[in-house]
N, C-alpha and C positions, 0 to 999 in steps of 0.2 A: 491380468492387468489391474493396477491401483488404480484406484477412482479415487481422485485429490479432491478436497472440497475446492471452492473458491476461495475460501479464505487460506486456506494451502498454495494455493496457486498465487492468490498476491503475497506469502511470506515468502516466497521461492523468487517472484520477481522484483520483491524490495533488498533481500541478499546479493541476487545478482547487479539490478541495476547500480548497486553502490559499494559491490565488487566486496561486502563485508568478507573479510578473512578468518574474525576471531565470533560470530555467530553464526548459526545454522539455522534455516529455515522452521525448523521445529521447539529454538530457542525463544521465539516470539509469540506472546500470549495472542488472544485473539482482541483481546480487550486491552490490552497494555498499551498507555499513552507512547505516542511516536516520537513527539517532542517536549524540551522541556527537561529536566536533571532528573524529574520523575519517572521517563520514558525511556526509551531507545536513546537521548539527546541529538536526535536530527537536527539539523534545520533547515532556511529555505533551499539554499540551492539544492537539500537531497529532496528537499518536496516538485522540485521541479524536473530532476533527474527521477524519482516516480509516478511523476504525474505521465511522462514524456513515456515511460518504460508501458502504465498499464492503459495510454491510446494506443501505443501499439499491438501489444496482444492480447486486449479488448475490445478496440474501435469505438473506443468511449471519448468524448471529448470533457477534459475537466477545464472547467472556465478559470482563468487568474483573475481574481476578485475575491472580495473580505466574505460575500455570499454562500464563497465554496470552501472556505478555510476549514468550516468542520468536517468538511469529509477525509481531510486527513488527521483525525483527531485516534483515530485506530485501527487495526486489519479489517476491525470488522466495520467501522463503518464505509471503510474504501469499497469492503465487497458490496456494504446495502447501497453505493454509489453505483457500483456497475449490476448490479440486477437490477436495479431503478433504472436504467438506460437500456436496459433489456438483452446485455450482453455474455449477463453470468448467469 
């Protein structure tokens, strides 16, 4: 059996939740901005269609406020969001 890190586990549920066709889970750095021309070029509504995807299978609550905006800044800081909450 693979043992995915977390940060595996949330590139696998940011693919899925936003149904990407033309990236693969292992196309995203762990450090590579999400949004932005630099990034991924997300925006909000896929931060809210990930935010929606990793309270579900994390049971992490991410607040919508300017507060929490840097935790979607990249894979990896989403993961130190959900071991901070003590999920991952």
């Amino acid at each position: 059996m693979k043992i995915e890190t977390l940060e595996q586990q949330i590139k696998v549920a940011i693919v899925e939740a936003l149904a990407l066709r033309t990236t693969d889970a292992d196309d995203i750095a762990d450090d590579a901005p999400l949004f932005g021309d630099a990034g991924m070029g997300l925006d909000s509504v896929d931060a809210l269609e990930i935010a929606y995807e990793l309270e579900e299978r994390f049971g992490v609550e991410i607040p919508d406020d300017e507060a929490h905006r840097a935790v979607f800044t990249s894979v990896r800081t989403l993961a130190d969001f959900v071991r901070d909450q003590g999920r991952g």
